[in-house]
C-alpha positions as CSV (number, residue, x, y, z in Angstrom):
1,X,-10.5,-28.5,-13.7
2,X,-11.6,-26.2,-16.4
3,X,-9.4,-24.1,-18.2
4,X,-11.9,-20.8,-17.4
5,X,-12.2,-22.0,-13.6
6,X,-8.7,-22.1,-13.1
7,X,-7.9,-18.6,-14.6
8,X,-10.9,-17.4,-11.8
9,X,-8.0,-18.4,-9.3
10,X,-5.1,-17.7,-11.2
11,X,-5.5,-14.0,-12.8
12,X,-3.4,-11.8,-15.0
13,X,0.0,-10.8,-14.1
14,X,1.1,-13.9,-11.9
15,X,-1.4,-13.5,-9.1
16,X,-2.7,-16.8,-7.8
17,X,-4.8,-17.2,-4.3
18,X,-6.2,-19.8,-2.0
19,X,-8.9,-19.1,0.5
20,X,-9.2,-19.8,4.2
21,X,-12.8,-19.9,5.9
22,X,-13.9,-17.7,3.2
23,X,-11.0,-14.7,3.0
24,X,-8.8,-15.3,-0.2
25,X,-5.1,-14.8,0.7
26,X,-2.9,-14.1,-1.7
27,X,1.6,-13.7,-1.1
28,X,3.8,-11.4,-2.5
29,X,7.6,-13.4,-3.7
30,X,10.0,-14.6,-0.9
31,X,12.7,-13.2,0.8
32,X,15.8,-13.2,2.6
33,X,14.2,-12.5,5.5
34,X,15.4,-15.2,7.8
35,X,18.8,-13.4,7.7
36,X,19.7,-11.6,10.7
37,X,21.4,-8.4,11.4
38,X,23.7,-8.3,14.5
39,X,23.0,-5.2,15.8
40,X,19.3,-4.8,13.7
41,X,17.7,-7.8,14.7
42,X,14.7,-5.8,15.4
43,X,14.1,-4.3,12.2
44,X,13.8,-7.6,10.5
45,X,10.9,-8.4,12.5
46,X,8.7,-5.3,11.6
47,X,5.2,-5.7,10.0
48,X,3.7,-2.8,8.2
49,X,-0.5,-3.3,8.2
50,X,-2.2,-1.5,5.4
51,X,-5.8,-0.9,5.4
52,X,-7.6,0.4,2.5
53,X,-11.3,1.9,2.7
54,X,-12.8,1.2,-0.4
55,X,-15.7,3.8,-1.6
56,X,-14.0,6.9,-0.4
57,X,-13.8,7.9,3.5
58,X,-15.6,10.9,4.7
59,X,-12.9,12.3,6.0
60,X,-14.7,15.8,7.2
61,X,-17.2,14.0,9.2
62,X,-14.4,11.5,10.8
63,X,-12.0,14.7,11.3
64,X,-13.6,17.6,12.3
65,X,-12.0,20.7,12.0
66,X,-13.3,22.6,15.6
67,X,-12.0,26.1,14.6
68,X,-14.0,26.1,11.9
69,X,-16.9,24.4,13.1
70,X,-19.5,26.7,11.8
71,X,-17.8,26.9,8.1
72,X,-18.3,23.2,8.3
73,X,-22.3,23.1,9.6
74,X,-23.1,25.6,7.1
75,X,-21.7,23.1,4.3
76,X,-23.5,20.2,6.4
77,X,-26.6,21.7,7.9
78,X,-27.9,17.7,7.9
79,X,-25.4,15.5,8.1
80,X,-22.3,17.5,10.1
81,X,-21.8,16.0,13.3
82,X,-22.6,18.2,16.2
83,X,-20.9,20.3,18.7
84,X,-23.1,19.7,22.0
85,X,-24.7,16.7,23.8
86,X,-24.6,13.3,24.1
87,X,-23.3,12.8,20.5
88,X,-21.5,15.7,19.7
89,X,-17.9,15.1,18.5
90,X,-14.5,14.0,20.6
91,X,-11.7,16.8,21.3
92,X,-9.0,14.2,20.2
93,X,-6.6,16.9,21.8
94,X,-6.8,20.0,23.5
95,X,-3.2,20.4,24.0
96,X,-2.7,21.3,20.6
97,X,-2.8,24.5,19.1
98,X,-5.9,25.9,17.6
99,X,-5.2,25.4,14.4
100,X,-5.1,21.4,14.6
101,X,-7.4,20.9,16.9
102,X,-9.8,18.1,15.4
103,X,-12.8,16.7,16.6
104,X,-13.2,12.8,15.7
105,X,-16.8,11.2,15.4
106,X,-18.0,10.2,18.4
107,X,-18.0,6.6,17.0
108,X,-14.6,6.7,16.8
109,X,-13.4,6.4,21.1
110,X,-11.3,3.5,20.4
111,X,-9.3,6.1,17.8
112,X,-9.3,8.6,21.0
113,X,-8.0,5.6,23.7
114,X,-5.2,4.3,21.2
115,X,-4.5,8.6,20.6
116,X,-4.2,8.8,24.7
117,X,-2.0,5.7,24.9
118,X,0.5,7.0,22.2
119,X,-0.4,4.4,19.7
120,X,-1.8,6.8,17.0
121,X,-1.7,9.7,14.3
122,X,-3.9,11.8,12.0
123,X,-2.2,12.9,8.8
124,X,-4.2,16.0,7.9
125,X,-5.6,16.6,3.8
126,X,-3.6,14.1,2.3
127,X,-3.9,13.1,-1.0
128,X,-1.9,14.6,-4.3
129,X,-2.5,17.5,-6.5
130,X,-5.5,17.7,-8.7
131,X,-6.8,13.9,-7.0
132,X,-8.9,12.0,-9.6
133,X,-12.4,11.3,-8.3
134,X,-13.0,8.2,-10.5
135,X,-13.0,5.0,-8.3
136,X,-11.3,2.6,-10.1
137,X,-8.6,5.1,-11.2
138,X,-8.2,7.1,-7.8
139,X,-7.7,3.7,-6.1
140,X,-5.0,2.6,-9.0
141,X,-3.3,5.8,-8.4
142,X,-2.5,4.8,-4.9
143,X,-1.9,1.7,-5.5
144,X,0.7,2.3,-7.8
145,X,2.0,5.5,-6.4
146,X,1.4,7.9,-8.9
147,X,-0.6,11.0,-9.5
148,X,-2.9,13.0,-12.0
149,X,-0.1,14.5,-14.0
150,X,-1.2,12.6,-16.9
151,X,-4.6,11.5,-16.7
152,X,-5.5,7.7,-16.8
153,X,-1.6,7.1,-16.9
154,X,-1.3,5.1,-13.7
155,X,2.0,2.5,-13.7
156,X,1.4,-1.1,-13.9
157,X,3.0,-1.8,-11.0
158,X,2.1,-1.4,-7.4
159,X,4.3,0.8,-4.9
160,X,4.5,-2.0,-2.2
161,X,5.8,-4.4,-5.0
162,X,8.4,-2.3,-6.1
163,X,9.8,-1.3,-2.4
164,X,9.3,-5.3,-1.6
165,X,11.2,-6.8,-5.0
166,X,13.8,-3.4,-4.2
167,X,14.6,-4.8,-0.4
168,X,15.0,-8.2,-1.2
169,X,15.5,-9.1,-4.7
170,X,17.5,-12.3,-4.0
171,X,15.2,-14.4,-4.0
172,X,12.1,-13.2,-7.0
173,X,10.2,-16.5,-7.5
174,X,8.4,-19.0,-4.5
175,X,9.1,-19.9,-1.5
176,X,12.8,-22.0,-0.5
177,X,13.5,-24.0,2.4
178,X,15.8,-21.4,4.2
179,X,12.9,-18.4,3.2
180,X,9.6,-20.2,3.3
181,X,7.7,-16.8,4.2
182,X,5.9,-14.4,1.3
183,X,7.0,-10.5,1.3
184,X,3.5,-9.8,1.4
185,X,-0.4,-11.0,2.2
186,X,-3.5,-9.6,1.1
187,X,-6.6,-9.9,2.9
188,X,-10.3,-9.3,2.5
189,X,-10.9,-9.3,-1.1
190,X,-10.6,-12.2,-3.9
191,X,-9.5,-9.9,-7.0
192,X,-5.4,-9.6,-6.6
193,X,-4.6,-5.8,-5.7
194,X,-2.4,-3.7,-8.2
195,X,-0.2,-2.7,-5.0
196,X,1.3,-5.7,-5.2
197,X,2.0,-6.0,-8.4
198,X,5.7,-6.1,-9.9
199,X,6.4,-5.4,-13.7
200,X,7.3,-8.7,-14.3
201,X,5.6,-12.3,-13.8
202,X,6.8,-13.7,-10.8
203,X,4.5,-15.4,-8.4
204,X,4.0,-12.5,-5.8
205,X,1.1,-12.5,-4.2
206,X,-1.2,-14.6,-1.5
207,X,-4.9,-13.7,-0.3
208,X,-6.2,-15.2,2.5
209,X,-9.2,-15.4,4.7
210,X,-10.7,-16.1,7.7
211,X,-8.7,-18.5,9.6
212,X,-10.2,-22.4,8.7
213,X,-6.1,-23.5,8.5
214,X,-7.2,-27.0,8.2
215,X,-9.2,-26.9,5.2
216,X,-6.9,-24.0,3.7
217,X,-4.2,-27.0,2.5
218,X,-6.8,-29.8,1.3
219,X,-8.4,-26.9,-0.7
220,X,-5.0,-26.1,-2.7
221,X,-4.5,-29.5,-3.4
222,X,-7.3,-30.2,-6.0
223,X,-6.0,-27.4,-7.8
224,X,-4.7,-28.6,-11.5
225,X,-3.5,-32.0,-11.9
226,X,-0.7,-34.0,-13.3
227,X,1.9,-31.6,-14.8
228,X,2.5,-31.8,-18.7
229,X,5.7,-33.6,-19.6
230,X,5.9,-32.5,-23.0
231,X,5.0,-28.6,-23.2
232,X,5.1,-27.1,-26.6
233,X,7.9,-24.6,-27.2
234,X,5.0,-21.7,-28.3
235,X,4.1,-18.6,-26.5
236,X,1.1,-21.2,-25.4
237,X,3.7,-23.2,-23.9
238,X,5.2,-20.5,-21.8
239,X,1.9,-19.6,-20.8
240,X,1.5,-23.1,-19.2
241,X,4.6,-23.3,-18.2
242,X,4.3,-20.6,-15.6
243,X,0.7,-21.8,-14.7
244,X,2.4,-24.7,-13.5
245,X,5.1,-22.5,-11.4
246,X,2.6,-21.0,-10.2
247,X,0.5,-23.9,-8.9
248,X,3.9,-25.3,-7.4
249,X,4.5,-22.0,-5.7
250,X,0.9,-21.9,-4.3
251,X,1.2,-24.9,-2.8
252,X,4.0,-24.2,-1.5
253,X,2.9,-21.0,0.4
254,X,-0.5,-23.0,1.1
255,X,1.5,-25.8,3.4
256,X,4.0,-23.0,4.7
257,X,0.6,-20.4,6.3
258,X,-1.3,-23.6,7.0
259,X,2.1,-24.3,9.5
260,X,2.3,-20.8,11.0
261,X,-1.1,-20.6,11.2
262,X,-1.4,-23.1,13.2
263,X,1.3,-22.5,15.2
264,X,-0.1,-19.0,16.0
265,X,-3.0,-18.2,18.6
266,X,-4.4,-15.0,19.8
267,X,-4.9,-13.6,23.2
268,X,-8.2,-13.5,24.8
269,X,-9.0,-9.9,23.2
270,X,-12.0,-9.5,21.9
271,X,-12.9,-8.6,18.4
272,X,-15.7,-7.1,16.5
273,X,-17.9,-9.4,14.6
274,X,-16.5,-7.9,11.1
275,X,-14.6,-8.7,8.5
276,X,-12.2,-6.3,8.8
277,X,-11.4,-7.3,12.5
278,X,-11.5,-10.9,11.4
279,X,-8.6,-9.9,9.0
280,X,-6.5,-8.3,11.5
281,X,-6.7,-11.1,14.2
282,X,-5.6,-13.5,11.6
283,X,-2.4,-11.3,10.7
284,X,-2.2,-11.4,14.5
285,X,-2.2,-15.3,14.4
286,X,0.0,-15.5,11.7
287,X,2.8,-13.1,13.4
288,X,2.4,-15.3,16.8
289,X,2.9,-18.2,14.7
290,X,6.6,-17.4,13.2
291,X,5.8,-15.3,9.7
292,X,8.2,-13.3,8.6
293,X,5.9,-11.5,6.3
294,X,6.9,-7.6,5.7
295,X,3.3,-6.3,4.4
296,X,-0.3,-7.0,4.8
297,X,-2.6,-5.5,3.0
298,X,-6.8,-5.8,4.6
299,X,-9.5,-4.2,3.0
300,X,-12.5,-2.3,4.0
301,X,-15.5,-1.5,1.9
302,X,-18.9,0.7,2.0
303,X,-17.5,3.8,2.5
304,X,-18.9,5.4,-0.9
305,X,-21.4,7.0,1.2
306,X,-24.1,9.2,-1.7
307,X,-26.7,8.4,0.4
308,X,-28.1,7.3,3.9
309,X,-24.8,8.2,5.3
310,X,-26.6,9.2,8.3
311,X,-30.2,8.4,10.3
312,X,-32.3,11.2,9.8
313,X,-31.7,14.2,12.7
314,X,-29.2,11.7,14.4
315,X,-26.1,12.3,12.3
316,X,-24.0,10.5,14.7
317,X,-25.6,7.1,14.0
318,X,-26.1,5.7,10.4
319,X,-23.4,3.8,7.5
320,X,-20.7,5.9,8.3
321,X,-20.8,5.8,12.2
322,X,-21.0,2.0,11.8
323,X,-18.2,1.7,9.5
324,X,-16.0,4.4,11.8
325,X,-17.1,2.2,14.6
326,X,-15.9,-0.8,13.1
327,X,-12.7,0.3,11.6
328,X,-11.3,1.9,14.9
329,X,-12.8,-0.7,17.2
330,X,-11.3,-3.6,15.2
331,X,-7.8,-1.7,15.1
332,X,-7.7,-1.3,18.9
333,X,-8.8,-4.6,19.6
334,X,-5.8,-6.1,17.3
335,X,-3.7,-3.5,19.1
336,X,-4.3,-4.7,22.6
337,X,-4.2,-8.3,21.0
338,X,-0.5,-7.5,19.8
339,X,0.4,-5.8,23.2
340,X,-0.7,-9.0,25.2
341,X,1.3,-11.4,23.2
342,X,4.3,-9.2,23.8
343,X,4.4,-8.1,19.7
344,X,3.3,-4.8,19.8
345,X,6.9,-3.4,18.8
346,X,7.4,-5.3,15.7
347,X,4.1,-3.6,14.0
348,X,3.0,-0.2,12.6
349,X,0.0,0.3,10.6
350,X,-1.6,2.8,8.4
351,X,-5.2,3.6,6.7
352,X,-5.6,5.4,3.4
353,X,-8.8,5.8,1.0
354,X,-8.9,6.6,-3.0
355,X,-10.4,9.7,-2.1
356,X,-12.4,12.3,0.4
357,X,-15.9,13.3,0.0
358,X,-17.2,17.0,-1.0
359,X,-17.8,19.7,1.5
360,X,-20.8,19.8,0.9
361,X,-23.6,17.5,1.5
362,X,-25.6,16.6,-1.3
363,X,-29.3,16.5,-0.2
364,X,-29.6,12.6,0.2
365,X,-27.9,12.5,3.6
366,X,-24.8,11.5,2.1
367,X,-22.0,13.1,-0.1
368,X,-20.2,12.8,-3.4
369,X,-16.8,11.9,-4.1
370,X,-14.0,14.6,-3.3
371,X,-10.7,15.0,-2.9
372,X,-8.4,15.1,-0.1
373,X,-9.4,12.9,3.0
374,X,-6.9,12.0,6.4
375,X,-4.8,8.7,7.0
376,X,-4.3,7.2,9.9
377,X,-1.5,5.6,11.3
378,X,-1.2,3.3,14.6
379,X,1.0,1.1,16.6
380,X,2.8,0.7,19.1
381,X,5.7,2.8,18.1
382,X,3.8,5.7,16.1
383,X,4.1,8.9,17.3
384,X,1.0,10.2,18.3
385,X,0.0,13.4,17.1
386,X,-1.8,15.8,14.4
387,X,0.1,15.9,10.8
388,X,-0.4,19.2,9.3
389,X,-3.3,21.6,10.4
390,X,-7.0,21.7,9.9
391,X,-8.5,21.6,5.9
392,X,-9.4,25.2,5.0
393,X,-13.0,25.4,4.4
394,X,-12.7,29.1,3.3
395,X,-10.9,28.4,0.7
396,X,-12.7,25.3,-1.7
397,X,-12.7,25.0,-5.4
398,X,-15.7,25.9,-7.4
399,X,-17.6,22.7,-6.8
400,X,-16.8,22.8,-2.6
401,X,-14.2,20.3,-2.9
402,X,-10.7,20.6,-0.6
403,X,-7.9,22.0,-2.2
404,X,-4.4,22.7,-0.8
405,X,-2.6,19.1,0.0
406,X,-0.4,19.2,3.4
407,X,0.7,15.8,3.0
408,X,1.1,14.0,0.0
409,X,0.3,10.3,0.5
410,X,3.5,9.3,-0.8
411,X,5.3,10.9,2.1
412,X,3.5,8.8,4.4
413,X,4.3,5.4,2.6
414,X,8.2,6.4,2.0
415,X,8.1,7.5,5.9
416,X,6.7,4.0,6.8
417,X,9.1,2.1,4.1
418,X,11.9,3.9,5.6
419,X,11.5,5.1,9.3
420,X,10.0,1.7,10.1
421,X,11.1,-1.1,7.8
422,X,14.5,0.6,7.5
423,X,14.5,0.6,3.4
424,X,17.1,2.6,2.2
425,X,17.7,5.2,-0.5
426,X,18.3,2.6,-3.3
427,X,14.9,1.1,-2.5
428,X,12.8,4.4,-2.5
429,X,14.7,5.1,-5.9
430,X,13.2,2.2,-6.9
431,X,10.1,2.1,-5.4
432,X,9.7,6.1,-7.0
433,X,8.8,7.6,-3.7
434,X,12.8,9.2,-3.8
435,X,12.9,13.0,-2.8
436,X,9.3,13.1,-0.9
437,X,9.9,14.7,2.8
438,X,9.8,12.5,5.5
439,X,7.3,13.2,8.6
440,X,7.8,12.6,11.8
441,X,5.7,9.7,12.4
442,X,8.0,7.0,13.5
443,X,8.8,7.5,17.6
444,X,12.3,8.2,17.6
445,X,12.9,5.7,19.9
446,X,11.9,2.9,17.4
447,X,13.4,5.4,13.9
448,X,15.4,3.1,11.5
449,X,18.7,4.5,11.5
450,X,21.3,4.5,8.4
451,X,23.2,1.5,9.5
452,X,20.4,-0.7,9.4
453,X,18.6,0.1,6.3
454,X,17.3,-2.8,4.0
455,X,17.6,-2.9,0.6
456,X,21.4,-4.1,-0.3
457,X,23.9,-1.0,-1.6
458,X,24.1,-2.1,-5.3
459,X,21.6,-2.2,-8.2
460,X,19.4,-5.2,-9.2
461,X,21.3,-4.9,-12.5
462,X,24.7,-5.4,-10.6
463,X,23.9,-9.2,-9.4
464,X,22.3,-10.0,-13.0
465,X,24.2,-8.4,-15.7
466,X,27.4,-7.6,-13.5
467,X,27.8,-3.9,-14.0
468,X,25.6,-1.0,-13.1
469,X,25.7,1.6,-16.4
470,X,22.6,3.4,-17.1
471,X,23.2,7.0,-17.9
472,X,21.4,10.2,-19.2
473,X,22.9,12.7,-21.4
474,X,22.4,16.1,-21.3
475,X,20.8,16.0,-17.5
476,X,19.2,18.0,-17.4
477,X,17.7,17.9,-20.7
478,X,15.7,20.7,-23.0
479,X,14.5,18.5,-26.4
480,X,16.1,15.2,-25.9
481,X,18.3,13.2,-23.9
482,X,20.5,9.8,-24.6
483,X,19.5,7.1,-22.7
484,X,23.0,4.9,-22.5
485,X,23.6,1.6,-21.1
486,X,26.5,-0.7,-20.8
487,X,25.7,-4.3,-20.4
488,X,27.5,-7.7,-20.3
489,X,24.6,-9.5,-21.8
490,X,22.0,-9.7,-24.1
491,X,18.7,-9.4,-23.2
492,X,15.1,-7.9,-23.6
493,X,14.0,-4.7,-21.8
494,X,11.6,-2.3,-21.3
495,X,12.5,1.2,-21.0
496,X,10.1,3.6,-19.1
497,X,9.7,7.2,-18.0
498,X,7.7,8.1,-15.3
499,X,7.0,11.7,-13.6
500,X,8.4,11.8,-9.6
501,X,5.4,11.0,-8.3
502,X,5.6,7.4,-10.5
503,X,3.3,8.3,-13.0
504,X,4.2,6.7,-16.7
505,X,5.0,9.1,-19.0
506,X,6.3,6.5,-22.2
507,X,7.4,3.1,-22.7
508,X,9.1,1.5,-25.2
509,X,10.8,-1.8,-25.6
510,X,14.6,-2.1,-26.0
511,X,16.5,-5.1,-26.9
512,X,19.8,-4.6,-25.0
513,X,22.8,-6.1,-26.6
514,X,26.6,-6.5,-25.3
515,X,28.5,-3.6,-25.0
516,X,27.5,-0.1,-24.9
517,X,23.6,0.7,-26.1
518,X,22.0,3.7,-27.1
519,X,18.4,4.9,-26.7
520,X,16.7,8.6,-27.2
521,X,14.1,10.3,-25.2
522,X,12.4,13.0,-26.7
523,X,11.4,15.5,-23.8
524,X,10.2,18.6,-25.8
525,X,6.8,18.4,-25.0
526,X,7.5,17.4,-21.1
527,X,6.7,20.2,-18.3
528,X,9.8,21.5,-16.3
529,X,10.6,19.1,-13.8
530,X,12.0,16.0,-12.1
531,X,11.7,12.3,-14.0
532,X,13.0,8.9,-13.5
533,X,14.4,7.2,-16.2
534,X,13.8,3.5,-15.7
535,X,15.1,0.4,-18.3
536,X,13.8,-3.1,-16.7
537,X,15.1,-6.8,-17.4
538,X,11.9,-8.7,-19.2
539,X,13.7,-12.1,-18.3
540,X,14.2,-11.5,-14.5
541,X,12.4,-8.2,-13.2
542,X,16.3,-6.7,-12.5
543,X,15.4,-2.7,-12.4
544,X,17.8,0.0,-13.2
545,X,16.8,3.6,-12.4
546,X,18.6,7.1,-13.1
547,X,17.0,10.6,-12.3
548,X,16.4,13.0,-15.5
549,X,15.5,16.7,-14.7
550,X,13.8,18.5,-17.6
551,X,14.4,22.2,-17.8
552,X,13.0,25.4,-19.7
């Protein structure tokens, strides 16, 4: 194979993928998830399902606020969805009090049916302060869990990564015979997703589609060839050294879904004819079968909706209604697919979008990119109900975009890491999503309580360099602080700051020698507020993290 053909599958930063009837998977490291917990059996089993909509969701035309219905047709005298006959919008609930009661596109029933069951949740204007309205970075931003406190400034690294690596970081490389199973699978798109990315080259991630089993293993295999016996001791050779891991890993992963694949099946539900329902019966397969996987990731594109996002004087039909249609009809059918196979407790799921659209139509039947937009969340053991109250449409910036977050996305994702797959503190620490407010979400009945958090009690640095010993001195800190660490070994690091919300601030490298090391931050030019302080193993991925406030 050809060197530029085998970089296609294997791209930057350790992510490798093989394809199954046409969806690429891709796996996230292994775990120690066959372990069991007594008296937490359960929580060992959970499956968080992430979907992103690509393009942007109109989140004012899927979530209608009904109080302020006129506000919202004056902004959208062509494309707002209307409020009498056959296609008018769905009360999703009229037991709640006026000021969240939405109206959901009338495309969007099997949203309202999984609503009525209990299975479902609308998290009102969530987003983050200031959202960028740039694509590629508004999706990174996500991804990675930060913010726009420094523009373009995204982290490297993607938030399921970190929370992943965090819970179970005894095992960072491929798959071993007693934990054959990735942390996490991507679906539904061949390029390797930043949210899944760790800081350090590890093979971590598997993308996989459609569900062809049989020809997913015979595909891997002609991957590479022989093996070099004598690789040069050269930046170049450690380059094709970890090609090599990788290919070994990938095969690895390749036999191991191939296996659970095909020991999986579905019930007779019936699915759309999509993509994105394709995606989620196959991470219904792949459950039945025996995978232990923690996180899927399936994606969902077409929502950047400029133009054409409705037919002509019949906004309820047109791009949008389709791809409303198909999102919430695809979720419910692998709902009920889950609930006949008796797995409907071990999985909780959760859209989210780079970004809303405007208020205000632009004149092409569509609308521009905005700013803050709903998730939703679903499952079995998601506590149905309206997050937050209706967006204020009295109150818009300049250019009619939303203002005035309720719920910032990363409260939703540390809710979900926590309530459902029971990570601890330690792990939001490290996954940067420490100190956001949980929401009630999570049925209490199914709530992760303290005794069975995930995520081990000591620090990463603790099973590699034997000692836990960063520090921050004066904290908090007016001009400068001293970054100390006490260490065992030698090694090569990188030390970060990032804002709370995960953003990177500055980076610099630090070579870490026995004994007691000493690093400076200068924080004069840093707003008030609350940091992490983060130094990171280059050998091994090992984290350490320490909170730095910076005051006035």
């Amino acid at each position: 194979m050809k060197r530029r053909n085998f970089l296609k599958i294997f791209p930057a930063a350790g992510v490798s993928s093989f394809v199954v009837n046409g969806h690429a998977m891709r796996p996230f490291a292994n775990s120690k998830i066959a372990r069991i917990m007594s008296a937490c059996e359960d929580v060992e089993d959970r499956v968080l399902v992430l979907i992103q909509l690509k393009g942007g969701n109109d989140g004012l035309n899927a979530v209608i606020p009904i109080n302020q219905y006129d506000l919202y047709a004056n902004l959208r005298p062509s494309i707002k969805i209307p409020d009498t006959g056959n296609e008018k919008f769905i009360n999703l609930d009229t037991t709640l009090s006026v000021a969240k009661q939405v109206g959901i596109h009338p495309k969007m029933l099997s949203f309202k049916q999984l609503y009525d069951q209990g299975w479902a949740s609308v998290i009102q204007a969530a987003g983050y302060e200031d959202m960028n309205q740039s694509h590629f970075t508004g999706s990174d931003l996500w991804l990675s869990g930060g913010d726009s406190t420094l523009e373009g400034s995204a982290i490297g690294s993607g938030w399921m990564g970190r929370s992943l690596q965090a819970m179970y970081p005894d095992v960072l490389g491929g798959p071993t015979t007693n934990n054959p199973d990735p942390l996490g699978i991507q679906l539904g798109d061949s390029s390797p997703s930043l949210g899944f990315h760790t800081e350090t080259e590890h093979q971590n991630v598997i993308n996989l589609s459609g569900q062809d089993a049989a020809g997913f293993y015979s595909l891997i295999q002609t991957i590479g060839g022989a093996p070099l016996m004598n690789v040069p001791e050269s930046e170049y050779g450690d380059e094709i050294e970890y090609i090599q891991g990788v290919e070994q890993s990938v095969n690895d992963y390749a036999e191991r879904i191939s296996q659970v694949f095909n020991a999986g099946s579905n019930s007779p539900t019936t699915y759309p004819d999509t993509s994105l329902a394709d995606q989620l019966r196959t991470v219904a397969r792949l459950i039945k079968g025996g995978c232990k996987t923690k996180m899927y990731l399936c994606q969902m594109g077409g929502f950047d909706t400029h133009g054409s996002q409705i037919v002509e004087n019949n906004p309820s039909s047109g791009d949008h209604a389709d791809l409303l249609q198909n999102l919430t009809d695809s979720i419910k059918a692998f709902c009920d697919d889950l609930d006949a196979m008796e797995l409907a407790d071990k999985v909780a799921g959760c859209t989210f979008s780079e970004f809303g659209r405007c208020a205000r139509e632009n004149g092409s039947l569509g609308s521009d990119h905005g700013t803050l937009a709903p998730m939703f969340l679903f499952g079995k053991n998601i506590q149905a109900g309206v997050q937050g109250n209706n967006v204020n449409l009295a109150n818009l910036t300049n250019d009619n975009q939303l203002q005035g977050v309720q719920n910032d996305y990363r409260q939703v994702f540390a809710t979900l890491l926590q309530d459902w797959l029971g990570a601890n503190n330690y792990v939001l620490e490290q996954t940067m999503f420490e100190g956001y407010t949980k929401l009630p979400v999570v049925d209490s009945v199914a709530l992760v309580t303290p005794d069975c958090y995930i995520g081990g009690t000591v620090s990463i640095f603790d099973a590699y360099h034997k000692q836990r010993a960063l520090s921050v001195y004066p904290n908090p800190a007016r001009v400068s602080a001293e970054v100390t660490f006490q260490s065992e070994n030698a090694f090569e690091a990188r030390l970060t700051l990032h804002s709370l919300g995960g953003t990177l601030v500055s980076a610099t490298n630090a070579s870490i020698q026995p004994g007691s090391n000493l690093h400076y931050l200068d924080v004069s030019a840093l707003p008030p507020g609350q940091y992490f302080v983060r130094i990171e193993s280059k050998n091994n991925g090992a984290a350490e993290v320490v909170k730095l406030s910076v005051v006035r």
